[in-house]
Structures are given as C-alpha cells and as structure tokens.
N, C-alpha and C positions, 0 to 999 in steps of 0.2 A: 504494500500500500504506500503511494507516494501524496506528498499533499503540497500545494503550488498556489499561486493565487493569479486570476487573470486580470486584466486592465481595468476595472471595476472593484478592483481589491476583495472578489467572491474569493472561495477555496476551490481548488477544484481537485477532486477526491480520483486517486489514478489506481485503479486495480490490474486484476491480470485480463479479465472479461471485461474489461468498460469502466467508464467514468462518470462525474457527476460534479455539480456544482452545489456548494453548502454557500447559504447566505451564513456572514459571522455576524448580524444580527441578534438571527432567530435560533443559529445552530441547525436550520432544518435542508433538507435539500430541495432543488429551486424547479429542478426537471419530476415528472411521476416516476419514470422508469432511466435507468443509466442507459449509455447509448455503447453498444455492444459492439467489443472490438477482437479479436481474434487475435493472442501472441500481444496484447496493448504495450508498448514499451514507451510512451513518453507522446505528452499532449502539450501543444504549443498555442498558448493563446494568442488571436492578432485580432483587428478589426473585423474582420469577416465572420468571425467567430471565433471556431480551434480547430484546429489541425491536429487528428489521431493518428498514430503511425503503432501498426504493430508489424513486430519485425519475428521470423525466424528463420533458420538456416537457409532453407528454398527459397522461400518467397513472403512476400508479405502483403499491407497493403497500405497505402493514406488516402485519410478523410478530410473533409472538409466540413465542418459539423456547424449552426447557424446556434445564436445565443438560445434559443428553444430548445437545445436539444436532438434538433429535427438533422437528418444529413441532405447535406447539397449533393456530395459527389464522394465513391469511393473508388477509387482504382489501385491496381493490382501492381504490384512493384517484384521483378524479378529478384530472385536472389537476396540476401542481406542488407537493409540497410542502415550503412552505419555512420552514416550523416545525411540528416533535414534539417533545411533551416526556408523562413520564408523571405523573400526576398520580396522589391516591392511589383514584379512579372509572374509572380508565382512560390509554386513551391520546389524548391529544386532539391534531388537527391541524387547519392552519389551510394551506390550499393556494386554485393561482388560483382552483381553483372550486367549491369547499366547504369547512367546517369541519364538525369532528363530535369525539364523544369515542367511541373502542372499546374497550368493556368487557374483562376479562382474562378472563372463561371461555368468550366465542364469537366472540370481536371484532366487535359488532351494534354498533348505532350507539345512544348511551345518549339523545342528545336526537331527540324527536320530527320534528323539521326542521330540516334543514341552516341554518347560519348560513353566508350568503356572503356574505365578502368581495373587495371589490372594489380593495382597496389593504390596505398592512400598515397594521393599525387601531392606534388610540392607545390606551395601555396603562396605568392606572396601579390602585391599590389602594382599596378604599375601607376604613379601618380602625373605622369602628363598625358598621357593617355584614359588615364580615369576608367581602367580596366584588371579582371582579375587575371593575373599569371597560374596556368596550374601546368606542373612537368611531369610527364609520366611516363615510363614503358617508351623512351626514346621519342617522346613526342611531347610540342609543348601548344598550350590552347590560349586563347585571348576572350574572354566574355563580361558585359557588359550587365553589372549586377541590377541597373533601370531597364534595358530593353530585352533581357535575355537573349542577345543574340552572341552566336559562338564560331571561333574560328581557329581553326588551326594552321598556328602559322611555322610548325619548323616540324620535321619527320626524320626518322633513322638517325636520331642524333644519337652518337656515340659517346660517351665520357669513363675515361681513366678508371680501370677497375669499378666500372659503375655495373649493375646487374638490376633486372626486376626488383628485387627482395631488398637493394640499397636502401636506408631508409633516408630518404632526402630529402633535405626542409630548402627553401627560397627564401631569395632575400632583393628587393630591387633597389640596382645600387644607381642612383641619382646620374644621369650621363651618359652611362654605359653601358647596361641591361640586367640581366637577371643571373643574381649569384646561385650558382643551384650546389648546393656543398652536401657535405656531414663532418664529423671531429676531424676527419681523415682527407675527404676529398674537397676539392675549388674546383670549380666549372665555371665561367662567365658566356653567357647566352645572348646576344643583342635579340633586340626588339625586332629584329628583323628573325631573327632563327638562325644565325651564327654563330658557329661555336668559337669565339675567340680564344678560349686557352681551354684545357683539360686538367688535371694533376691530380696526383694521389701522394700524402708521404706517408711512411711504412710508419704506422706507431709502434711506442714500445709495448713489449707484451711478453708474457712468461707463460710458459706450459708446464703442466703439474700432471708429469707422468707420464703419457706416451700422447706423442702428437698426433692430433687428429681435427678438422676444420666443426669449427660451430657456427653454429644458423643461427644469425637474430630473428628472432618471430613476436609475434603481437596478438595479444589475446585480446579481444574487443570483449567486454561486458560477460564476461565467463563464456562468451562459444566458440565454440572448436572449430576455426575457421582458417583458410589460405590464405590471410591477409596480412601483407608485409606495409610497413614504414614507419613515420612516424605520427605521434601522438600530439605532436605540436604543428601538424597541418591541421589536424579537426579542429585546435585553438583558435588557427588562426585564420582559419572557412569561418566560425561561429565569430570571430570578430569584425574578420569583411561583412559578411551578412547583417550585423550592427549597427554598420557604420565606422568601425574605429580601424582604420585603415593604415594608423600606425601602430605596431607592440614592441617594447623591448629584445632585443636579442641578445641581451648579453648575459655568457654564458658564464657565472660566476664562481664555479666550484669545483674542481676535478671529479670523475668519477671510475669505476671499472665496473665491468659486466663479466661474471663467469655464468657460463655454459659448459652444462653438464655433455663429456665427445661418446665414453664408453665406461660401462660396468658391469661387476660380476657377480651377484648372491648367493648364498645358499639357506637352505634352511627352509620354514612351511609359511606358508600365508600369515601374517602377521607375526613374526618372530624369523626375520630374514637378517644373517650377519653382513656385511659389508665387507667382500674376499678383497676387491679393490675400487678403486674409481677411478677415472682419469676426466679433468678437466682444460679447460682452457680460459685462462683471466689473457683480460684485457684493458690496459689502464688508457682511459681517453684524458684526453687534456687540450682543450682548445676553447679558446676564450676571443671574443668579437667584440670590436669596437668601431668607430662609425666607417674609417678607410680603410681598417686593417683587421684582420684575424692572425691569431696568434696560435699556433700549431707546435705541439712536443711531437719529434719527429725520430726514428732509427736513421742512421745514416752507414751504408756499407760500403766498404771498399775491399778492392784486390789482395792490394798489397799493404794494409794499413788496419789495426783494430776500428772495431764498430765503434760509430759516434754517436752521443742523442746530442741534440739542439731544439731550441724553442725558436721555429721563426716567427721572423712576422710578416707577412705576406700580404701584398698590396690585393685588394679585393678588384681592383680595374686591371693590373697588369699579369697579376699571378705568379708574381717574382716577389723573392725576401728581399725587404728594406734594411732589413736589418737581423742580425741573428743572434742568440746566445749558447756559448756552449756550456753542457752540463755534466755534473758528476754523477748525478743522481737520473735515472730515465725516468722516476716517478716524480716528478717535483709538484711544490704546490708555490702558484705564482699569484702575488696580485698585481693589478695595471692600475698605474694614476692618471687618468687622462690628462689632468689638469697641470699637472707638471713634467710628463711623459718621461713616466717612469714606472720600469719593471721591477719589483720585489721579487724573489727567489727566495725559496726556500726547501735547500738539501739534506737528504739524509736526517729531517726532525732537528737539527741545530747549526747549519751554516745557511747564514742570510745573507744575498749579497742583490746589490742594486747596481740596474743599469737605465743610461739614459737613452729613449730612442727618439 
C-alpha cells in the first residue's frame, strides 16, 4: 500500500489491484469503487487527472483515469516498464521493449515508430537546442519534450571498450556536444553525430582469487530482468520531465563494486560451507567538475613497472591537462575549485597537494 497526495492535496490510496482517493477532510474515500488496475505499480497525478501504470515482466498497461474515477483510455505497453513520466505531449514511456509517447485524448502513440531501447539510454539536455539527448545501443536520439517529436541523429556509433551493458550517463558540454562517459570511459558526441574523441583508461582493480570477468547488472524494483545501465538516467529523464534541466554531476566520493566470478559448496540446503569463492573488486574513482573530469587510471608499459595517475582530462578535447602520479592506486582525493586544487590522500596518512 503506497499513499501520495495529488494536486488538490487529496491522498491517493495505491494498492496492488487499484486505487483511490481519501479526502483528508473527512478520512472517507471520494470514488464508490477503486479503479482497477492489473500488476498497479505507481499512479501519477496531473491535470487530466492520473495516470495508472501497472507494470510486469511481459507487459503491462497505462491509464489515463478522469478526477471521477471514470477511465478515459487504457493501452497496453509491451514489455517492462521502467520509466513514465508525463510530459506536456503526453505520456511517454521507455520499457524493455519499446518507447513511445501516449497522447491525452486517445492514448495513440504520438511518434510514428517505436524507439527501442535496448538498455537504460544516456540522458542529458541539450540547452540551445532546447532538446532531450538520449544515447543508446550505438545510436543517439534528439526529442522535443513540448512537441514530442523525435529524431535520430547519429547510428553505428562506436566508443572505446563501450558494449550494450556499459552503463552510460550524459553530460552536455556547452560548445561542443555531448559527453557520453562512465568512471572509466570519455566519449564526446557533436550535435551533429560525430564522434570527436573515444577513450577508455584501464582503472585500478585487484582480483581475489582466480581471475574471471564480472557483469554489472541492475535490478529494477526487485525483477529479474535484462536491463543494463545506469540509475542516474531514470534521475535524470524524471528531472527533464520537471522541468529542471540542470542537476549536479559531481561525483564526490570514491567507491568499489565487487562481483561475485565463481564458487564452490558443499553441504544440504540450508547449512552449505563455503569450499571457496572467487571474486572481482573494483575501485572507481572519478570525480567531475565543470571543464574537467578527473580519472585514477592503471598505466602499463613494456619495459617499465605499472603506473597509477589521476588525470584530469579536458571534457572538449579528451586529452590530460594535467596529471598526478600516485603511490597508492586506491586514493581518496578532494578538488577545490575555487583555488584549483587537488588534495590527495595515500595509503590513510600521506596528504599531499597539487595545483592545477
């Protein structure tokens, strides 16, 4: 049971079968019978009324429900889906197996052909253009959050150790187009569909036991589903969709991710010993600031021990401005904008500053 309040400051009462509006008046409910939703996972209030959306693994559907209660339109939504928001053309959704925008007076699909995505796409704003960026599966789209209309303007775009499953956030950088990265990767994308630069640098990372590759994956709202990227595109679709077409990006903290590669048991169902495990950590460490991103990178050579450094890598050109080298390949750093300057901090007790 979920409880919300719509634009009338009513409650509206969210079950797994349907919904309902409590006046907090009288405490009483406002409809005779709730309006019945199959899989219901999350109702959105707007002027029109609310918008039902129940979601499961196959398919699902969205309503468009009238302050009575009564349904305007319900249509049938292939696949999962794990982003709606209403935009002011409709109601657009983005599930495993199509995207589309549904109109408010029949809920028809307002673009001519389904946009599918194949992972959550990378999301950022383009502000002279007054348009949403989404990159996906080698292809990147342009659509118009007023008119719902959609274009694809770049194809077969390749980037540097990039795969379906990358989980890739956007960023548009004032000038020159669209950053499409992760900890690890820089891409810059013009507005045209050009790929001006590519790169990837090798982070540091340690394996714990016998080597073997680990999949980032993404559980959406507990189900077992194929969907790769990240969770700070849904952010940052449910921001566009707002209105607030600028957010933060700066990534304040180090973090690491282990992933379980292979292991052994023995023993009966509930009382199973652990013979071995083997995993895979992985320390990210990248930090963004308005012209630069700052990258902990592995550096190999032939005839030379391996090196880490922290660069700082121009987000328009894709080249270090400047670099630091380190003792430590785990480090934790902080950035001063205001006096530009790096803190370093090695091994838990060497701090050392630099100016870039």
């Amino acid at each position: 049971m979920i409880l919300d309040r719509d634009n009338n400051n009513n409650l509206i009462l969210v079950e797994t079968e349907g919904f309902n509006i409590i006046d907090p008046a009288t405490n009483e409910f406002k409809w005779k019978k709730s309006f019945k939703v199959e899989f219901l996972d999350e109702v959105i209030p707007h002027e029109n009324g609310f918008v039902a959306i129940g979601k499961n693994e196959d398919d699902g559907t969205i309503s468009l429900v009238d302050n009575n209660g009564d349904k305007i339109w319900t249509s049938k939504v292939k696949g999962y889906s794990y982003y709606t928001a209403v935009i002011p053309k409709g109601v657009i959704y983005i599930s495993t197996e199509r995207s589309n925008i549904l109109d408010f007076e029949k809920g028809k699909d307002v673009w001519d052909k389904d946009v599918k995505f194949k992972s959550i796409p990378a999301v950022t704003f383009d502000e002279d253009e007054n348009k949403v960026v989404l990159f996906e599966n080698e292809n990147a789209y342009k659509f118009d959050l007023t008119t719902g209309a959609v274009t694809l303007f770049a194809e077969d775009v390749e980037l540097e150790e990039v795969k379906r499953k990358t989980p890739l956030v956007a960023e548009y950088v004032k000038g020159a187009g669209y950053l499409i990265n992760t900890d690890q990767h820089m891409s810059l994308l013009s507005p045209k569909g050009e790929v001006k630069y590519t790169k990837y640098f090798e982070p540091a990372s340690s394996i714990n036991g016998l080597a073997g590759v680990a999949q980032l994956g993404l559980n959406i709202a507990g189900v077992d589903l194929d969907i790769k990227g990240s969770m700070d595109n849904i952010n940052a679709l449910s921001s566009l969709s707002s209105g607030a077409y600028r957010t933060s990006l700066d990534q304040t903290g180090a973090k690491t991710e282990t992933a379980m590669v292979a292991g052994l048991y023995a023993g009966t169902k509930g009382n199973m010993a652990t013979i071995f495990e083997v995993t895979k950590t992985r320390f990210f460490n990248s930090k963004t600031i308005k012209d630069h991103k700052f990258i902990v990178t592995k550096i190999k050579a032939d005839n030379a021990p391996t090196v880490h450094k922290i660069y700082m890598v121009n987000k328009t050109t894709g080249n270090p401005d400047a670099e630091i080298e380190l003792l430590d390949k785990t480090p934790n750093y902080l950035i001063d904008e205001i006096d530009n300057v790096v803190f370093v901090n090695e091994n838990n007790h060497l701090i050392s500053s630099y100016k870039f």
